[in-house]
N, C-alpha and C positions, 0 to 999 in steps of 0.2 A: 313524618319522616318515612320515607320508604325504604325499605327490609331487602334484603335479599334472600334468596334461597341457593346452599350451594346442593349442586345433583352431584354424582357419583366424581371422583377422580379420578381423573383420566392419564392417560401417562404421559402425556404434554404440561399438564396444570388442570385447575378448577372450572367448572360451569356455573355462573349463578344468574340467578334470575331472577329480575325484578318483580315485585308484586306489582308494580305499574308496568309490567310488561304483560301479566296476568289479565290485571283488568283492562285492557286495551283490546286482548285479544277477543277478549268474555265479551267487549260493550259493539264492537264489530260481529262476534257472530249471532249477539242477538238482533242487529240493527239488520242482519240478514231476511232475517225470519219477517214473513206477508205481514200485518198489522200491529206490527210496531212504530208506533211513531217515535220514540225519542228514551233516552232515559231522562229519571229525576235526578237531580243531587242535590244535597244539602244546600242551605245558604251561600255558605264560604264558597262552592264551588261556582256558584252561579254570580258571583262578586269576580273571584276572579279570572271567569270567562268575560264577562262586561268590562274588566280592565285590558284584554286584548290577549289572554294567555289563551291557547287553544286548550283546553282540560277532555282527554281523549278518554278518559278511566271516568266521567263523571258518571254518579249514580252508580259506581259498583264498590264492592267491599269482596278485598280479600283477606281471607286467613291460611296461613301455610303451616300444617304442623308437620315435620319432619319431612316426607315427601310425599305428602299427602293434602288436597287443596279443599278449602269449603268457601263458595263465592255466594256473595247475596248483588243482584240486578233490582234496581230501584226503576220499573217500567213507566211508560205513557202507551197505551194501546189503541187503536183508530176505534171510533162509534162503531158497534156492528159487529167487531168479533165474537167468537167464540175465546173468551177469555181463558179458560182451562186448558182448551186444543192449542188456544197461540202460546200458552206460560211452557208448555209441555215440548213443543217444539224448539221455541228459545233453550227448553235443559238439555235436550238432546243436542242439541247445536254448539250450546257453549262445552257442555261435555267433552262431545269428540274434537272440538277446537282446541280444547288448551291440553288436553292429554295426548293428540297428535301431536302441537307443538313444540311442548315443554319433557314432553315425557313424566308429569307428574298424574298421581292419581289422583280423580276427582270425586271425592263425598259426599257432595251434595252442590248442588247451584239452586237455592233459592231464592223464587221469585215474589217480588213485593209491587202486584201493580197501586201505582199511586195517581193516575189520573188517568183520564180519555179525553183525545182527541176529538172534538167535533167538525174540525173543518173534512168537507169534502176534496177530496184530492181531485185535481183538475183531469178529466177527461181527455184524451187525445182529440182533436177535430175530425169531423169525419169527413173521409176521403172523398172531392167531387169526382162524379160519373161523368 
């Protein structure tokens, strides 16, 4: 079941915000970051992306305590990185992403890489003279 978090009130009404708004934000800014291929998810997540549901949060976990955010990214990183230098960019990334966002403070975003990618990414062709 996904949670909400409500933020300050405001003098109109409430702001809340989905933990699946969190992890959405969190699996896009690390999908930003050079040698990342992909996140993992659980089973269940990967059933029901193969039933036709797009699952945008897969491979991440959030926790919201009060206004205060701890995310875990379940990674796949390309052959060849620097796996420490790519994990370290991805927390810096999803960092400034979801506390620009959302306005919440973030604790910690850790990262769990769980496979590497072996396929080589196709080359551009090169330009005839």
């Amino acid at each position: 079941m996904t949670e909400n978090t409500q933020l300050d009130e405001l003098e109109y009404g409430n702001v809340n915000i989905s933990d699946d708004v969190i992890g959405i934000i969190s699996s896009i800014a690390a999908a930003e970051i050079t040698g990342i291929s992909g996140l993992s998810g659980k089973i269940t997540e990967d059933l029901v992306e193969m039933l036709g549901k797009k699952n945008f949060s897969k491979g991440v976990k959030v926790e919201i305590k009060e206004d205060k955010v701890e995310i875990d990214l379940n990674l796949i990183v390309d052959y060849g990185v620097k796996i420490p230098d790519v994990s370290w960019k991805v927390q810096e990334n999803v960092k400034t992403a979801v506390e620009s966002m959302t306005g919440l403070k973030v604790l910690a975003v850790n990262v769990h890489v769980n496979g590497i990618n072996l396929k080589k990414k196709e080359e551009a062709p090169a330009k005839a003279e």
